[in-house]
Structures are given as C-alpha cells and as structure tokens.
N, C-alpha and C positions, 0 to 999 in steps of 0.2 A: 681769644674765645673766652666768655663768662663763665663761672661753671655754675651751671644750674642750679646747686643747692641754693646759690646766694641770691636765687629769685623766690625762695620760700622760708618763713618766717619758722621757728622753730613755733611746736602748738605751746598755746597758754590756756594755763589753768583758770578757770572761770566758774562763779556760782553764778547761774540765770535762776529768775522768777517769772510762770507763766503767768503772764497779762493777756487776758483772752487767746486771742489767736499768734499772740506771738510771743517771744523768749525775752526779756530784760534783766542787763544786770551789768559789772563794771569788767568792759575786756583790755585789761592794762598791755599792751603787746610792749610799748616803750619804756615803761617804768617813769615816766614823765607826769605831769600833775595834771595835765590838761587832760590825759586818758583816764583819769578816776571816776570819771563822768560815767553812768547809765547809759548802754547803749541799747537798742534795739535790734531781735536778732527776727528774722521773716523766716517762715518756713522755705523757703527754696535754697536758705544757707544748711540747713540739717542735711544730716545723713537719714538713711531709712531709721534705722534704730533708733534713733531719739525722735524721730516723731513717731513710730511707735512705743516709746515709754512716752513722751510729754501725753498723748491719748488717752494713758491712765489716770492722768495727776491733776488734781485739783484745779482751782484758780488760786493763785497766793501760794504754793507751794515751789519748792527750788529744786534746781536739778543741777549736782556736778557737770561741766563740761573739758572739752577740750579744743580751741579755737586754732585753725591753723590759717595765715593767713598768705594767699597767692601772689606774689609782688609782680610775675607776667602775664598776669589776668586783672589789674589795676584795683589791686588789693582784692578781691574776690577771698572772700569766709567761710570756711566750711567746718559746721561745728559738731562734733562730735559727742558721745555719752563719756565721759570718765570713765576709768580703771574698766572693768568688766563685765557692767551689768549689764551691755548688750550681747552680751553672751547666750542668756535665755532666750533671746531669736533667732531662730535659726528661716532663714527663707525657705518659702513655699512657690518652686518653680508650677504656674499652671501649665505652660506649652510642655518643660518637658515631661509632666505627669500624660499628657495625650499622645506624646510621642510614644510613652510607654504602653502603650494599648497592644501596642505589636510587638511589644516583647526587648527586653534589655539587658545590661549582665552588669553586674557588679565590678569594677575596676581592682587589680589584683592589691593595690597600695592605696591608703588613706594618709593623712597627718592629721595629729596630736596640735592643736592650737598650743604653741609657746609663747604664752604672754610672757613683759617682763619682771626680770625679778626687785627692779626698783622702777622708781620714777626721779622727777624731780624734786619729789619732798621727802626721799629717800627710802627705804627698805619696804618690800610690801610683804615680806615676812618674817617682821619682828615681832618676838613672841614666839614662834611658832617651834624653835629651835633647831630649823633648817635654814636659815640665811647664811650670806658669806661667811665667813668666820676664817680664822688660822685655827692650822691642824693642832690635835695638840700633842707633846712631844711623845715618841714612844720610848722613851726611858721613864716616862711615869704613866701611873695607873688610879685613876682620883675617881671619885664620884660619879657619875651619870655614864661611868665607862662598864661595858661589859665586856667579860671574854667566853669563850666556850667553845661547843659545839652544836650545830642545827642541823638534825638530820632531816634531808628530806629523800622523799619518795617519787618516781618522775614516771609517769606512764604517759607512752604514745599513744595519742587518739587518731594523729594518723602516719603513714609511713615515714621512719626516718632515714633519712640519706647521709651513710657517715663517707664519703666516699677516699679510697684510695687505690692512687692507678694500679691494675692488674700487672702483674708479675710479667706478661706476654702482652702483648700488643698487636692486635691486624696489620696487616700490610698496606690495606686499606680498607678505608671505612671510618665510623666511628673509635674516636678511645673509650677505650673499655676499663671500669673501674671496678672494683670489688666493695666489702664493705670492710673497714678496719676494726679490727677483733684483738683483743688482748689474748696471753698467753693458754688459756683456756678455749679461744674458739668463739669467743661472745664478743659481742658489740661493744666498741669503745669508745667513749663520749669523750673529745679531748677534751683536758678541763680548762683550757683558755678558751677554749668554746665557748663552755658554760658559762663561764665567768666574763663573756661576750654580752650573753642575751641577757644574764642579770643586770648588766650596766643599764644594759638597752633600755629596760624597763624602768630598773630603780630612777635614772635620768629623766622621764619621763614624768614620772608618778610625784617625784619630787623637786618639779620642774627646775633641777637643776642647769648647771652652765651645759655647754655643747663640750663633750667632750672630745671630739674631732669638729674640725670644722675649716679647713685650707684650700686652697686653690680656689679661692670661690673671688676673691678681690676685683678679676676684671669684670666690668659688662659685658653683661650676654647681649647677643643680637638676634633680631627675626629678618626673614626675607622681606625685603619691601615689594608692592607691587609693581608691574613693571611702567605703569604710569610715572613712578619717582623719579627715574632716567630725567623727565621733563627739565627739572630742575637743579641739572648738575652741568657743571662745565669742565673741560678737560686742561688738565695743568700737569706740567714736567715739574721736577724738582732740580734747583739748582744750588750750588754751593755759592758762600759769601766770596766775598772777598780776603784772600791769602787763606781760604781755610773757615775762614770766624763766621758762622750764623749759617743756614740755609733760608732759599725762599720759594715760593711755588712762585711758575711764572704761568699765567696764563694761555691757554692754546686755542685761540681766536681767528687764527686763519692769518697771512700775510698781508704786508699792506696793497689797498687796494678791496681787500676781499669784504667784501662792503652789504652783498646781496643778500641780508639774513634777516628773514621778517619772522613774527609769528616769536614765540617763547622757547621753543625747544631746541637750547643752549648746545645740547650735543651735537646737534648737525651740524656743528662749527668743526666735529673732525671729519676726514673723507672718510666715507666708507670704500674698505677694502675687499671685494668679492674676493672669498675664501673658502668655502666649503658647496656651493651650488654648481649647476652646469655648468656657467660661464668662470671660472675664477680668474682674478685677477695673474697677466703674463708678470712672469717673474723671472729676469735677465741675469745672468752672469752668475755668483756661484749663492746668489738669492733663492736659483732655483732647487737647491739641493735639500732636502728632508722634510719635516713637514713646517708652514710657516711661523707657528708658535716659536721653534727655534731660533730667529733672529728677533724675537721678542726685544724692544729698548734700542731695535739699530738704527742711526741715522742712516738714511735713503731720500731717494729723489722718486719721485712719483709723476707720472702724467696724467692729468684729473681731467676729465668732464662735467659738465653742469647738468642735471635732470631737475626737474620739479618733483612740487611733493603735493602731487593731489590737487584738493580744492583749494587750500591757501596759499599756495604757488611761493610757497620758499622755496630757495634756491638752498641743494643735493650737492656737493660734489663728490664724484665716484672715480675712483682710481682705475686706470688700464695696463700699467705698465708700472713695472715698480723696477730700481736698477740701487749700485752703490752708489752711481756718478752721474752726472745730467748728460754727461757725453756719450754714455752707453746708450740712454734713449733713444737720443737723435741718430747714432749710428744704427742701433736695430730700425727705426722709421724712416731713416734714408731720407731725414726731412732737415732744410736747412739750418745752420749753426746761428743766425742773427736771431738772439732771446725776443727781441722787439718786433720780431715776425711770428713768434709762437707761443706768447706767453701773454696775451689778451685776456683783458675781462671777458665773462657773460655779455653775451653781448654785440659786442663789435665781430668782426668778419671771421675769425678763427676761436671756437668757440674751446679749444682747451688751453691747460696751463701745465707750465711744469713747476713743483712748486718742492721745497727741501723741509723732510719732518721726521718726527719717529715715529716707526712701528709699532703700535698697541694690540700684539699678536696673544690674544688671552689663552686659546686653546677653544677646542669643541666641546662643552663642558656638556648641552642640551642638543639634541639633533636637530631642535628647529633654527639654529644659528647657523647667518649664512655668510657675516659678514666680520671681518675684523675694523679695525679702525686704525688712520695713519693721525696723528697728531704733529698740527703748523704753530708752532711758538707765533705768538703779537709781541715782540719787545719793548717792556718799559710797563709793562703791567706783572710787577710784582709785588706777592705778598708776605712778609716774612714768619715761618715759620714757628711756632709759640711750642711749649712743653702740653699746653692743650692740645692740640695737631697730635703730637708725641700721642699723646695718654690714646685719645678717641681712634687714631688709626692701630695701633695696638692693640685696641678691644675689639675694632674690628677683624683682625689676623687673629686675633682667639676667639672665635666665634666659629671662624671657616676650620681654625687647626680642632676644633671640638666637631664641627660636623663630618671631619674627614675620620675623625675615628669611629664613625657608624652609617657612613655615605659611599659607597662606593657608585660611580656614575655608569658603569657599563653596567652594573645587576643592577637597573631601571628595565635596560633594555634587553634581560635576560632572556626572556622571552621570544625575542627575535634575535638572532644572532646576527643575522646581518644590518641592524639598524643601527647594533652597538660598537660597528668596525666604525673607525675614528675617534668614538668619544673619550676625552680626554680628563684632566682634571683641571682646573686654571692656571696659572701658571704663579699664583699666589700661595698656591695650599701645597702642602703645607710650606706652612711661612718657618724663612731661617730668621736665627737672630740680628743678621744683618737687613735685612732687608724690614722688621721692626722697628729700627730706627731708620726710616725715611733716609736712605742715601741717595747724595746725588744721580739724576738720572731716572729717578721712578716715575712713572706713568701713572697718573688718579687720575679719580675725577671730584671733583669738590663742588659743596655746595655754599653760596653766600645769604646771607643775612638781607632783611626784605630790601634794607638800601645801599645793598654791595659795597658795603664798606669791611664786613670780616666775613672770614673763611668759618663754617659751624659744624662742617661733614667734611670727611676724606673717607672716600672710597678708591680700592682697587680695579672696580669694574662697574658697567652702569647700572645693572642692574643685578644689586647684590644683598648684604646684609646691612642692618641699621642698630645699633647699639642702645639699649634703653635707658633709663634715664642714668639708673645707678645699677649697683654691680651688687648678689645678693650679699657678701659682705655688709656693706653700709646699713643693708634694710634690716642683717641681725641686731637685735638693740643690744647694747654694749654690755649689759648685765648678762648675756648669754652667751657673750663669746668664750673660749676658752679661756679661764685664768689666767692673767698672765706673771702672778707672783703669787707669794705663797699667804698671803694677809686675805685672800679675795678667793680663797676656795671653797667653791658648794659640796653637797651635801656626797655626790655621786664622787668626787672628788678625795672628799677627804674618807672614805667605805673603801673606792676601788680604788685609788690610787689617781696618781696625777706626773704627767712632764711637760714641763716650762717648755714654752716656745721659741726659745731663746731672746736673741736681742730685737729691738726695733731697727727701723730705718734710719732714725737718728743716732744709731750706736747705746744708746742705754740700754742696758743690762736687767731683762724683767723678771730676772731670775735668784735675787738675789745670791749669784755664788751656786745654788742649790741645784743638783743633778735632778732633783725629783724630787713626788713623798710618798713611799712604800704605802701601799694600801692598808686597811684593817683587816679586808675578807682574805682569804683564798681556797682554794678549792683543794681539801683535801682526800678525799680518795669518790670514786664514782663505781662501780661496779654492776653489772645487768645480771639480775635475781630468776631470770626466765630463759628456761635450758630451748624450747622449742620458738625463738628469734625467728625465725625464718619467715617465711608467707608459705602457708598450704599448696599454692600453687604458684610455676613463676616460669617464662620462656624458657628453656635451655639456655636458649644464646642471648639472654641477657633482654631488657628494652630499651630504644633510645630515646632521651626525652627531648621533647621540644626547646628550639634552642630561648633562652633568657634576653630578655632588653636589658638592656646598658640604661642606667639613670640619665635622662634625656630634662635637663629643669629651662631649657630655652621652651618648651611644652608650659608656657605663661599660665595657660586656663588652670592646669594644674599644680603649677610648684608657686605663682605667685595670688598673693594677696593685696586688696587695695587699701588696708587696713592696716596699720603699724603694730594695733593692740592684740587684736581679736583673730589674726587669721582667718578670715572670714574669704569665701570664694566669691571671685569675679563676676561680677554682672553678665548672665548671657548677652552675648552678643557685640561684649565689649572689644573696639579696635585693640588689637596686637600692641599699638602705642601706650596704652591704660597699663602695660606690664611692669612691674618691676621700676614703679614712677618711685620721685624721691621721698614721696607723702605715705607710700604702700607698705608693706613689708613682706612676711614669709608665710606661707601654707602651717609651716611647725616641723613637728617629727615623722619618717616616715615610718608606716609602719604597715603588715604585709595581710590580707584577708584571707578568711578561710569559709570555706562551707562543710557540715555532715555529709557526709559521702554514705549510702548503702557499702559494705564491705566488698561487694564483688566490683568496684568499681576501682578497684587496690589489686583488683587481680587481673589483670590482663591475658588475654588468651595465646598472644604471641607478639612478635618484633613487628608491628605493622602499623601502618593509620588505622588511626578509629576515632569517626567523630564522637561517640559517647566518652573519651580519654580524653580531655584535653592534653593532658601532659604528654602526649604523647605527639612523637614529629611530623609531618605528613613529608607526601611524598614532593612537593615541591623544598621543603625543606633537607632532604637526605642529598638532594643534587649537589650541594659541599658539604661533603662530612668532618669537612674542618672546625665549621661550627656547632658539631652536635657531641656529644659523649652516650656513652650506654653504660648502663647498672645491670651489674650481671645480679645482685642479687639488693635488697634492704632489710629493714627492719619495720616489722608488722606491726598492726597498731594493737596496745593491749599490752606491750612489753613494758618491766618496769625495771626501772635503774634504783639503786639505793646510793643517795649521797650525802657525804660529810663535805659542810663548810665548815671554816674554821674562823672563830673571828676572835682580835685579841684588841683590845679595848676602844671597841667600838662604841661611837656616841648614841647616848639612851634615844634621844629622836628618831638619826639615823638606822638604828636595828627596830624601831618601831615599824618606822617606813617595807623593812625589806620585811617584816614578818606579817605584815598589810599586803604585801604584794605575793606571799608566797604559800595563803592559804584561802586564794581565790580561788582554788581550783578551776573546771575546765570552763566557767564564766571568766578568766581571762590566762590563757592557759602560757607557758613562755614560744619562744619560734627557737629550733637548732635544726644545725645542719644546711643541706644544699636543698634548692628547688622552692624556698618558701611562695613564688607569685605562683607556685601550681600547686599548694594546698599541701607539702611536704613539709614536716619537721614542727607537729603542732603538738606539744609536750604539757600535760598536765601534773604540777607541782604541789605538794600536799606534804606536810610540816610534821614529821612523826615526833610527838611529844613525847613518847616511852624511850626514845631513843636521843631524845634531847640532853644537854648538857652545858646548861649556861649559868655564868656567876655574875653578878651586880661587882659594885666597887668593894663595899663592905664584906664578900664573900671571899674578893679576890686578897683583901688585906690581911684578911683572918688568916688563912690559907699561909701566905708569910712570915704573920707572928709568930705563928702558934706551929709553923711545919707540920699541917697538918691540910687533906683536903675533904674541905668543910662539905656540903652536901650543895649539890647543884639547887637552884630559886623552881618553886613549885610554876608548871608549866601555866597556871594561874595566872602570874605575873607575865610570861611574855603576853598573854593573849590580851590583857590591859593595856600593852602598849601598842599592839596592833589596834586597839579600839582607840585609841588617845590621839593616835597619828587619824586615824578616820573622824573622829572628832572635830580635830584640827584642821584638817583635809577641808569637810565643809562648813567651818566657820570663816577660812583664808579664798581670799576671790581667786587666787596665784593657782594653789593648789585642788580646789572646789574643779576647775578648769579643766587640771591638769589630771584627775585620778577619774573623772566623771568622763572623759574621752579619750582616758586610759582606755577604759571597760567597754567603752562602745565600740574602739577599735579591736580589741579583743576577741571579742564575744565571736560567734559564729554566724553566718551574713544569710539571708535568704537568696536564690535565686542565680543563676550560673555565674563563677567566678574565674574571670578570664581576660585578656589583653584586650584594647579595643580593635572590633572589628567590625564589620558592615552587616554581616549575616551570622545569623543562632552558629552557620558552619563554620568550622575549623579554617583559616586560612593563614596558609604560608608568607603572607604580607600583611601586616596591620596595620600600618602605617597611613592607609586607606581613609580606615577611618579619621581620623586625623586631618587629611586631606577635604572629604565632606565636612565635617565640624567646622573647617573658616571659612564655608560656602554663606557668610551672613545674610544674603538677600536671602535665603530659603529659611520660613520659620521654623524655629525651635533649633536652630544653628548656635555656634559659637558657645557652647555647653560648658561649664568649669567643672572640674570635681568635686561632687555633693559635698558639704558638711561634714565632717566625722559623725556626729550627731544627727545627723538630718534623718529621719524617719523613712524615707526612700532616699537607698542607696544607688537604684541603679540609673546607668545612662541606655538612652534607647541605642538601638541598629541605624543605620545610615542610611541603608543602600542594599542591591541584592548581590551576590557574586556574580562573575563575570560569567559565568557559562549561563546565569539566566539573564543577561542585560538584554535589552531590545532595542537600546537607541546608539549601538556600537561606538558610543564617547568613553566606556570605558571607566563611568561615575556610576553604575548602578541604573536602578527601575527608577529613582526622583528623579526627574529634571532639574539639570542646573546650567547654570551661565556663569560660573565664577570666571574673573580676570585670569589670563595670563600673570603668573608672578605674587599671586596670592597664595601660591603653595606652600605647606609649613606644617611638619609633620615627622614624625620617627622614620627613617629610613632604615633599606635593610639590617638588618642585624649587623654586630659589629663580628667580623669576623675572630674564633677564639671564646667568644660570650656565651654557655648554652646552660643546660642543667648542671653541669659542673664546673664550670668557669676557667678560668685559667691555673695552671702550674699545679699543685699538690690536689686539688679536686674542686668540686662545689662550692661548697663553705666560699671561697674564696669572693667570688662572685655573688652571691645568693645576701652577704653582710654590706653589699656596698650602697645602702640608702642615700639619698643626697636629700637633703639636707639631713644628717640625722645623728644619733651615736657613734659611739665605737663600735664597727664593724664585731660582727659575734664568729 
C-alpha cells in the first residue's frame, strides 16, 4: 500500500505577477533548471482567498504564494496566499444567514487559528523576542530578566464552580459536591488551577508550542455510507509459512461457484439468517447461546441460491449450519454421496454444502438481520504489508474512541423492548492482540481500481473509514510540544516544561534533563468577599446537565482544509475533505459565554427548566451516574486577591502576561467546572499599588549593595504590556493570534448551548449532528463559524419529537438521507457531567482537544 503523503508534493514558495486575468511567475517544485521558466497560473488553481486579494491588485503587481502540487490528480495546483494575509477574510455564509431567520444558538467552543511559528525560510518571529529560544539558566539573573510580584484582582462575572465531593453521599442519585473552602469558610481557588487557565491564555496569545498535545498520532475515522459495502470483498487472514509473514486470502466462494454477476463483491459470502423470523437452524452444540459466540469457527453450512431482484445475481443463503458435513446429512436424512447433493445453481438439486467461517459480528443496529458465513478461493493471496498494520489499527481506534461515548442499547432507550439483543461488534473494544491482524481474522478489504493491492481493511462491511492522516501530522511541527530543551517557546520557558521523552528510534530528546522549572508560580490566592454565597439557592443542591466529552472525529468542526489559516470547511463538504494531507487544525479550543440577567444564577429549585440551560432535564436524570449536583457555588461579583510570583522572567515573556491580564472582562480568564454552560467566567485586573516588580539592574543592586532597592515605577510594566501589543500587530503569527484571542473571549450574542434541533432543551443532541450530514437538504453540512466571523450562530435543524408530523423521527424538514450516512455525537459518555470524573468538575471541564494544558 502507498501512503498517501507521497502522492502530494510538499507547497512551494512562489512570487506570481498579475497578467490580466491570470497569475504568472517561476513555480520551481524540482529545483531543476528547466522549472525556472514562467509559468502560468488560471484562476480555477486558486483558492477563494487569493482570488479575493488578486481582486484588489493592480495589473503588474505580485503576490506571495504557496503552490501545492496533487501527484493523484495528475499534477493538479492549487495555489494558495502566503503566510497570513488570508486571514482578513473571513467567509460570508448566505444559506446559513437564511437558515438563521428562525432562530440559532451559538456553539458552547470556538478555536483560536494556530498558525505556524516557522516556515521554510525559518522563524516568523524573529525580532519579536518570543521565538524558540533556550531557557536561560536559573542560577543567573542578567538583563531583560525581571523578578517580583503581580498582584492581581479576579472577580466573578459569572458563577464559579470549585467543586468537591460532599462528605455524605446519596444512595442514590446524583454525586453531590460542595464547594471547597479554606480554613476560614471562603472559597478556594486551587492554584494549579490558576496556573491552568493562565497557561491556557498566555499559549494562545503568544502562539506558543502546544503544551499538551498526545494521543492524537492515529487517524480518526467517520462512518461510511452503507453503499461502500459495494466495494469490499471478504478475506480470512492466514499465517506464512513456519510462522514468517501473514497474508489475507481471499473469500470468493469454492470452486465451481462461478454465478456472480453485477459488482457487489460481498455477496461472494452466504448470508447467514440470524436475528429475523426465520433464523438460520443451528445443529449440534452451534446451537447454544447467542451466534456471535462462535464468531471465527469453522463450520459446514447448507446454502441455497435466491436471486437479487432485477439483476438476477445469484444469493446464497444458509439453512443449516453444523461442526461436520455429517451432522447435516444425518439431521436431513438425506443421502451420504457428495455428488448427489452438492450441485451448482442449476442443475436438478439446487443446494450445496459448502465448508467456511463464521463472520458472527453481533446485533450492533436492530435493523440487521443477517450474519455472514465466509468460503476461502485458494491460491488468491495477498501478503500482508506494515501499511495493512498502520490502516487497520486506525481503524480499531476510531471504533475503541466511539465506544467511549456510544453505548448501542441507549439508541433504543426509549423502547425497551427493541433494545433486547443489541449488542456491540464483536471488534470493540479492540484488544492488543487482535490489533495486530492474527491469524484467523475475518475483514473485509478493499482493492485498488486494477486488483492488484489491498487499500482498506475493514472489520465489518459497513463500518468506519480512516482519513487521510491522523491530527498529529496536520499539527505543523513548530507547534508540537518541544521536544528538547534548545526549542522552547515562550509559554514554555514562563510556565514550565517536561520532555517527552525518547522517540521511536530510541534517541534521547531530552537531553538527560528531567524538566525546566517554571519562572511564574502562584503564590497565595485568597477571596476578599465574606457574603460568597448566592442570595438564593435549592436546599437540596442543583444537578447540572451532563458535559460532552471532546468528540474531533466531528470534521466540520475540529478540521481545517487549510494547513495555515485554520480556516472552516466548505459547507457541504464530503466527510472525505476531513482531515486530508494538504488540511490541517481548527487551532485552540476555547469555551463561549453570554451576559446572563442575575436571576438566571438563581434557580428556584432541583428541576428542568427550559430558561436554565445548565440544568439537566428529565430525560437526562434516568442515569444519574452521569450527572452530579452542586449543593452550593460561588456568586458572581466575588473577588479573590492574588500574588504571582515571578523570578527572572524574560522581559518579552512578562510583557505578554501583563497584555493578557489587564484586559479585563473584554477578555476575562475561564476556572473551574461547567465552562460549555457559562461557569467559571473570571475577570482579571492588575493592581499596580500592590505590585512589586524589579528589572535586572534592580535585582543586581539589591545584591551589591544588600540592600532592597525600590520596586520600577508601575509606568514601566504598562510599556511593556504596550510594546508586546505593539509587536502583537506588527507580527502576522501574533496579529492572529491575540486578535482571536479577544474574539473568542469577549461575550457572544444570542443563546449559548450544545447543538440541538429546537430553541428546547433536549436530552439528546447528537440530533442535530445527525440532520447537519443530511447534504441534499440546503443549508446542510454547516462547519463551525470562524472565531472571527461576525455571525456566530448555527441555525436549528429540525422540531422535537413530540412535534414531528411525519413519524421518521428527523423533525418537521423533510429528509431522505442514506442509510449509513449517520455521524454524530452519541449519548453522553457515561461518568462525563458538570463535574466530570474523580476529585470534581475541573477535571473534565480543562479537557479541550486540541488545545492547552488542561486548567
């Protein structure tokens, strides 16, 4: 198998000159002499954004690009604007502005575009004295270093959630938390917390490396439609010879078995009636428990031939399934001479008995009626490659990620008796042995247009499909986590940093070195405001609505087609467009808020209430495994007073955080639990009278002289909060990075909530989701706006189910989406709610994907 990167050329850098209507200039891809030459670029190789900037520009005038060229599209061009000046467009959806006539809601997470922090002509912020750098040592104290203290000031704008578990606990129900208090009785802000959400920000603002960033290496997959089936054929795996190599053999039916017209590869295995009226008879100790259990066994089967409709390929369907071909004939009481009962189609005795395995998946959907038995063709195999390896392992992590927020029987919750039998596949979750393809597995594969390689390995037919690359790859390399200590950003060498150890080739990217201790840390935090409490508040506590789990196989949202700009997906774009090699990431995630009226913090009791969103409804309390309850929070209007401490911190680096930390509530920080429902929105404000900060020269005097000289007039920090904004938008990196800092920040017009079908509260969102890949219906297939984009909201779908009229179960639109085109957040992950798991909230509430260190 090929791997795909090597059909796409890495982009080259290119100056073009508009000639009239089209782009001219030298696109060297090969470094060879004969590519020096002038080429001609036609508008249908551009992307939208350079032909809206070529629009502005003269004749005779040149524009940076970036040429990337398609090697399985027969060189196919597509040129792009350089570094970042497409950034100033931001698309103007017209369908979904019309959608929005009927009303829409703001998505509770945006991302921060993470452009990178080099290119190929290397740093794109030098100068700016935020680029990689080594830390520098903390046994010295030089120049541009400061140390002190920054007192700041933190008032809630709106309820903060400190949670921890109640001393007592129900029997059942909800866990019930209290709020954690220091010795005094007051509110306690832990300060790894703090020291969380400032990462979060300063990382952002100074588009530094990703300071988390793991498990992300395999591809993600989406469901394919069940039309895909078409194009797969079924193969057992077998081992080499003495042990050495595996190879999939093909499962074509036995010889003779010849009657197979039409494309649809799969009908080469029997169907096995297993879950409908008639199931397939099942002899001898076959018949004991449910069939999935003898999943991989060799068995003998007795098949009949049926047609299939108008194209009259020839079916064959199992009746009788046994260990031995003898068990057959004795249960039929029909004669031992094979050459009397084992006829083609055909001729006078129209079945066969025929020897294969079992492909017993499980009841995974209730509308499955059939298993499948698989006939080996001997002498058609294919040998198994370490590509096999990679792709059918992103496929088994794609199913083990959806099994952490799918359960298949809460589908059919609702009906209790539709959800007796469903089961889960007999794939998921996957063990480690069965990740590596051992002898004996049952796929199904797909071949390349002239069946010469194997391109797919799938578990079952119609299942998940792996994208091009894994979001890994599409981080650009300047963003991943440092992996030594020469190559640390800014966020890095402020808060600290740990080596990721060694690579896969065994080097060491650590040089030797445990870590590098931070400059900041959080010394004391204390809440200034005796009456914390809310005026009014349940007795018995309230439970919040439970929390989604970071779900980035959800393409429209977490992927980009963009490598630079994080720019949002083309509505309407195939599921395929996701996570391509040429694409890259959405950015940082980061959590929305809207102004609330005060009594909208005050709840009147433990109940649904569609004006609360955060609160659970009653389809949601039916497990209270996945909910918690807050007997009590913290009101908005409280103020904490806190000391950081920093000890020779780089002059850039403290510009940066003292630019970030007297933005007040235009970009205010997120603590605590419940941030997608408007918890934990903390306004930060820099008290200068209580500041105490020294330059280098203050800090050396201090040593000479043993003496401590006078902290730098509050003048001086405020210069270098102005010098980093300065800097900010003079740098394209940065410009980016602090301008959709603020956007995301700021406070959103118009309801801020999970997506759902209707303005109503529902206990399933996942809904919507589902309507959104209905593409033939306009205004479908939606991406998450823009960070920036002047209209943030997505419309409603669909009506709730109590007002549908056409009992399909999709709402008041009319739709006809395919079978198999489903693909969407499933029920909640059990464990996942306003408090998340183990110690409280927090826990859950910091787990962005792609994003920071968790706060």
């Amino acid at each position: 198998m090929n791997d795909p990167q090597e059909k796409l050329k890495k982009p080259v850098a290119a100056t073009l000159t508009k000639r009239g209507d089209v782009l001219e200039g030298v696109i060297n891809s090969s470094g060879k002499a004969k590519d020096a030459k002038p080429k001609r670029v036609a508008r249908n190789e551009w992307d939208d954004a350079l032909a809206a900037h070529v629009a502005t520009m003269a004749d005779g005038e040149s524009v940076d690009v970036e040429v990337t060229i398609n090697l399985r599209e027969n060189g196919k061009r597509t040129v792009r604007l350089a570094g970042v000046a497409a950034l100033a467009t931001v698309g103007h959806d017209p369908e979904r502005a019309a959608a929005l006539q009927e009303g829409g809601f703001v998505n509770p997470y945006t991302f921060v575009p993470t452009l990178p922090r080099s290119d190929q002509n290397g740093t794109r912020l030098a100068g700016t004295g935020l680029d990689d750098a080594p830390p520098p040592s903390h046994a010295l104290h030089g120049d541009g270093q400061w140390s002190g203290i920054l007192a700041l000031t933190l008032t809630t704008v709106t309820p903060l959630l400190l949670p921890v578990p109640a001393a007592t606990q129900p029997k059942d129900g909800a866990r019930a938390f209290d709020v954690r208090v220091d010795a005094e009785g007051r509110p306690l802000i832990h300060g790894a917390s703090l020291k969380g959400a400032l990462r979060s920000a300063f990382e952002t603002v100074t588009a530094s490396r990703y300071g988390v960033f793991f498990e992300h290496h395999d591809r993600l997959a989406y469901r394919v439609p069940a039309d895909a089936a078409l194009d797969l054929t079924p193969a057992r795996v077998h081992g080499g010879v003495d042990g050495k190599g595996t190879h999939f053999r093909l499962c074509l039916g036995d010889v003779g078995w010849t009657r197979h017209q039409g494309r649809n590869k799969t009908q080469y295995t029997v169907l096995v009636p297993a879950y409908g009226a008639q199931p397939v008879r099942r002899l001898g100790d076959l018949a004991a428990g449910p069939l999935s259990r003898h999943h991989g066994t060799e068995i003998y089967a007795r098949i009949v031939p049926q047609d299939k409709g108008g194209d009259r390929s020839l079916i064959w369907r199992a009746t009788h399934l046994a260990r031995t071909e003898s068990e057959i004939h004795t249960h039929l009481g029909a004669p031992t001479n094979r050459s009397q009962i084992s006829r083609p189609h055909g001729s006078e005795s129209p079945f066969r008995i025929v020897r294969g395995w079992l492909s017993a998946t499980g009841r995974s959907i209730k509308s499955k009626n059939n298993e499948r038995l698989f006939v080996e063709t001997p002498g058609l195999d294919i040998p198994i490659t370490p590509e096999h390896q990679r792709y059918w392992q992103s496929v088994l992590r794609a199913y083990d990620l959806a099994h952490g927020y799918n359960d298949p029987k809460a589908t059919y919750r609702r009906d209790p008796a539709t959800a007796k039998g469903i089961e889960r596949s007999w794939h998921v979750p996957s063990t480690q042995e069965l990740r590596d393809l051992p002898p004996g597995t049952l796929v199904y594969v797909k071949y390349d247009a002239n069946r010469q390689e194997i391109t797919e390995v799938h578990p079952v037919m119609i299942g998940r499909l792996p994208f091009d690359a894994s979001p890994e790859e599409l981080l650009h390399e300047s963003l991943r986590p440092a992996g030594d200590r020469s190559r640390l950003s800014p966020a890095d060498r402020l808060f600290g940093w740990v080596p990721a150890g060694r690579r896969d080739d065994g080097t060491d990217t650590n040089d030797g070195a445990s870590g590098y201790r931070g400059r900041l840390r959080v010394r004391s935090i204390a809440c200034t405001t005796g009456d914390w409490r809310p005026p009014s508040f349940p007795p018995e506590g309230v439970t919040l609505a439970p929390l989604s789990s970071p779900k980035p196989t959800q393409l429209r949202f977490y992927a980009s087609p963009d490598p630079m700009t994080g720019m949002p997906m083309r509505r309407g774009a195939a599921k395929a467009e996701g996570y391509q090699i040429s694409g890259g990431l959405r950015g940082r995630k980061m959590y929305r808020w809207r102004e609330e009226k005060p009594d909208h913090w005050q709840p009147k009791a433990d109940q649904e209430d569609h004006d609360r969103g955060y609160l659970a409804l009653e389809g949601n309390r039916a497990n209270p495994k996945q909910l918690v309850r807050h007997r009590s929070w913290v009101r908005p209007g409280v103020t904490f007073q806190v000391e950081l401490f920093l000890d020779g911190a780089h002059e850039a680096d403290l510009g940066a955080l003292i630019w970030l930390l007297t933005r007040g509530e235009a970009a205010p920080l997120r603590l605590g639990a419940g941030k997608p429902y408007g918890f934990g929105v903390v306004a930060a404000r820099l008290d200068t009278d209580l500041t105490r900060m020294w330059d280098g020269a203050g800090v050396r005097a201090g040593w000479l002289r043993l003496i401590r000289p006078d902290p730098v007039d509050p003048a001086r920090l405020t210069e270098l909060a102005d010098r980093f904004d300065a800097t900010a938008r003079g740098n394209e990196v940065l410009r980016e990075a602090t301008q959709s800092y603020l956007a995301a920040a700021r406070a959103v017009d118009g309801p801020v909530h999970y997506p759902r079908t209707t303005p109503e509260p529902q206990a399933e969102s996942y809904k919507w989701f589902v309507e959104n890949e209905r593409l033939q219906i306009a205004g479908r297939g939606l991406a998450l706006p823009h960070v920036r984009d002047p209209e943030q909201r997505l419309p409603y779908t669909g009506s709730d189910d109590s007002k549908k009229s056409d009992g399909t179960g999709r709402g008041s639109i009319p739709t006809q989406g395919r079978r198999g085109q489903k693909q969407g957040p499933a029920p909640k992950q059990p464990g996942r709610s306003g408090s998340g798991k183990g110690a409280g909230p927090s826990r859950n509430a910091g787990k962005s994907w792609p994003g920071p260190r968790p706060s």
